[in-house]
C-alpha positions as semicolon CSV with decimal commas, in nm:
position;residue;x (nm);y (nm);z (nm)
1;X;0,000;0,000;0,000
2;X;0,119;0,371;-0,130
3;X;0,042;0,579;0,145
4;X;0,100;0,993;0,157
5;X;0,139;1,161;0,459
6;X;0,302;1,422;0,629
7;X;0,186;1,261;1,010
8;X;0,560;1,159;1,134
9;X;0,417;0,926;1,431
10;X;0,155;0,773;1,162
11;X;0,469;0,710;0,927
12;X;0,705;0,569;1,247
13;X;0,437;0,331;1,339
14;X;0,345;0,198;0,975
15;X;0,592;0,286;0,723
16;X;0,856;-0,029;0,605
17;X;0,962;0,222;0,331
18;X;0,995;0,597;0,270
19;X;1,033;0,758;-0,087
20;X;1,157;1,086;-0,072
21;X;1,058;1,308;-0,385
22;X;1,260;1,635;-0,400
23;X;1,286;1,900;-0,539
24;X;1,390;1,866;-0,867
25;X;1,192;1,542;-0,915
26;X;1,454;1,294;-0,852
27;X;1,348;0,985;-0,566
28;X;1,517;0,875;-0,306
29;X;1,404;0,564;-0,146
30;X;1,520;0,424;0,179
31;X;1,437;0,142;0,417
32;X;1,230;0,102;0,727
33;X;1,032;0,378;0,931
34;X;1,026;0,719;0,964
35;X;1,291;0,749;1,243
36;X;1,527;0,540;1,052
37;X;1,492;0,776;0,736
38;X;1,564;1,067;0,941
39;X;1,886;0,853;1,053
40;X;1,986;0,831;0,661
41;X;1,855;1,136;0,530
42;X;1,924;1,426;0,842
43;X;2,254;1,579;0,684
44;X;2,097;1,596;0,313
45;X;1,746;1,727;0,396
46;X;1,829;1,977;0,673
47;X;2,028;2,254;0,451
48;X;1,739;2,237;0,131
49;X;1,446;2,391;0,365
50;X;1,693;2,651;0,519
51;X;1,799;2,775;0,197
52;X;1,393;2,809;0,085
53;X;1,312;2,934;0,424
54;X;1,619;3,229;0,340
55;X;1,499;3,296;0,000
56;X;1,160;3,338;0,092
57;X;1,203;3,556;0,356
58;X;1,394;3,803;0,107
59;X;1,155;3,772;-0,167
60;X;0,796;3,868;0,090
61;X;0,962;4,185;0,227
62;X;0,881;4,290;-0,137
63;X;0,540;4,164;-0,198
64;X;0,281;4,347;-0,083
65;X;-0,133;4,334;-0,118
66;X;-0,401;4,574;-0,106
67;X;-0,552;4,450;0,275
68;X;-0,929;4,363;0,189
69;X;-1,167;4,159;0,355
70;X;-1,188;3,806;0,350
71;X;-1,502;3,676;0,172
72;X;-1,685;3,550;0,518
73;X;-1,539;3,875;0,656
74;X;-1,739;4,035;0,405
75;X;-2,072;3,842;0,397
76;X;-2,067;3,926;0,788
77;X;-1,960;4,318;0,716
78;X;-2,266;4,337;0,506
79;X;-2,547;4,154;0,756
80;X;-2,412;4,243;1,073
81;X;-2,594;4,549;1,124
82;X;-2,932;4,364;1,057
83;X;-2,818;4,089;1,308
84;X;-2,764;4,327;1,573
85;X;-3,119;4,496;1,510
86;X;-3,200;4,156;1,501
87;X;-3,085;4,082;1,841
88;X;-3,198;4,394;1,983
89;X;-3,535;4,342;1,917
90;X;-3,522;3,986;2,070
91;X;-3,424;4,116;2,401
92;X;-3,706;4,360;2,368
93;X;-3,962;4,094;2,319
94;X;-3,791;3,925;2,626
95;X;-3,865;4,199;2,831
96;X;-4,223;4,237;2,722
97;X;-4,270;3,926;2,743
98;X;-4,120;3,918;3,115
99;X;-4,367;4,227;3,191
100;X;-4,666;3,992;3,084
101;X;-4,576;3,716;3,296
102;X;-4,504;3,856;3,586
103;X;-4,648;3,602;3,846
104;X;-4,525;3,322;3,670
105;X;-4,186;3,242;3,839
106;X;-4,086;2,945;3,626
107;X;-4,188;3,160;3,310
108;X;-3,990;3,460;3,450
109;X;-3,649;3,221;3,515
110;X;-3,672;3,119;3,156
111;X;-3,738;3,475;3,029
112;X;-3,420;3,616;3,233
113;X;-3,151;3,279;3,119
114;X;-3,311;3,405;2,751
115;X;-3,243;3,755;2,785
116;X;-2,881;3,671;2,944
117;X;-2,802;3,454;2,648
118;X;-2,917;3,746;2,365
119;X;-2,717;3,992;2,590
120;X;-2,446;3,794;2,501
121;X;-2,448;3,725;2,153
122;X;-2,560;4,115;2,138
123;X;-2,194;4,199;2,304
124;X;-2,024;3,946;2,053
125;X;-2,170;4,100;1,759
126;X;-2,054;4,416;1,893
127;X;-1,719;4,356;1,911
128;X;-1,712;4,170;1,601
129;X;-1,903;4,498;1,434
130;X;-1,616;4,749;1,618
131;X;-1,343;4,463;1,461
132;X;-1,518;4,480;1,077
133;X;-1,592;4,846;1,110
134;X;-1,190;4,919;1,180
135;X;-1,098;4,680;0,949
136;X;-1,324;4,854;0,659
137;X;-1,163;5,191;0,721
138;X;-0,777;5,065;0,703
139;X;-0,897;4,928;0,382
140;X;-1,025;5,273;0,221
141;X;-0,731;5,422;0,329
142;X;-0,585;5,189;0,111
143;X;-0,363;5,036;0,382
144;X;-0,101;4,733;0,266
145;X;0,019;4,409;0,400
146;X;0,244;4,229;0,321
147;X;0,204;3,875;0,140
């Protein structure tokens, strides 16, 4: 069986082989687990991804992006006024409601763990709205980030 993974205890524990593609396509193959492959292949492997690690770091300082929202960051930007009215007007039901049923203890508990929980998600929202609302003015200043 061909297995893929990059799970180093799932490889240790079931591997009898590892095949080692690099980067320039050739394969290396080498016998037993993944602790004996890191036996054999330790003085090759470590200076290839500290090399890439180098030349990436020198290559992002120079790529930068326009900061924008994310597409769920977005989708929320654009309904989370409406889910805050939303919420708003749940908690003023609650409390209607609460006024209605005034000699009904039982009723009344119910009503008040309701009106905690909406209070709740009414303060998330908040300072998810305060988070979007920020975000949304660094982007039309036009703010960058880097890649």
């Amino acid at each position: 069986m061909i297995t893929i993974s990059h799970d180093r205890y799932f490889l240790d524990k079931m591997a009898s082989e590892i095949w080692e593609i690099t980067g320039d396509g050739t394969v290396q193959r080498y016998n037993g687990n993944f602790s004996d492959y890191m036996e054999k292949a330790a003085p090759q492997s470590v200076e290839s991804p500290v090399k890439k690690q180098g030349e990436k770091k020198t290559r992002s300082g120079t790529n930068l992006r326009k900061l924008r929202f994310s597409y769920q960051e977005q989708r929320e930007y654009d309904t989370i006024d409406a889910d805050i009215a939303a919420l708003e007007e749940q908690i003023a039901e609650t409390d209607a409601e609460s006024g209605r049923c005034s000699s009904d203890y039982v009723k009344l508990q119910e009503l008040a763990e309701k009106k905690t929980d909406l209070e709740q998600q009414l303060e998330a929202k908040m300072e998810r709205w305060v988070y979007l609302n920020d975000l949304a003015e660094r982007i039309a200043a036009g703010e960058m980030v880097q890649q």
